[in-house]
C-alpha positions, 0 to 999 in steps of 0.5 A, a space after each residue: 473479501 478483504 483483500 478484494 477491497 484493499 486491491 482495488 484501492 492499491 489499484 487506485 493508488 498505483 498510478 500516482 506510483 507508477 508515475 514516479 517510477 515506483 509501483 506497489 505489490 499487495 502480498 498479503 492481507 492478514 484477519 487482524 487488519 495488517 496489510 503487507 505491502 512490497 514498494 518496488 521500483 523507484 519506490 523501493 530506493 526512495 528515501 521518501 517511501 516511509 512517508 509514502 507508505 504510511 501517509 499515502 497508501 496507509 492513510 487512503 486504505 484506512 479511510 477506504 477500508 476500515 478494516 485495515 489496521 496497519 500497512 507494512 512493507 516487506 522485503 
């Protein structure tokens, strides 16, 4: 159920990624709230993908999803 509700908000968030170039792939989504996440594309080289990842994907997930604790970037 979890994991059902954090991809459809990365679905939400994808476009602005995907309009840049980038795009994000979900990879897991752990009991204690942690999100792993994979950047790819544009978004794998960007120096910005820090800031992407915890002021965009990390802070809409949390508003979204409360359950979520924390998003990490794999690989």
């Amino acid at each position: 159920m979890l994991k059902e509700k954090v991809a459809e908000v990365l679905d939400k968030i994808r476009p602005f990624l995907q309009r840049d170039g980038g795009d994000v792939q979900l990879i897991d989504v752990q009991e204690n709230g942690v999100v792993k996440v994979k950047l790819v594309g544009a978004c794998s080289g960007c120096p910005m993908s820090t800031m992407t990842l915890k002021n965009g994907i990390e802070a809409t997930l949390k508003k979204e999803v409360p359950e979520v604790t924390s998003v990490e970037s794999v690989g």
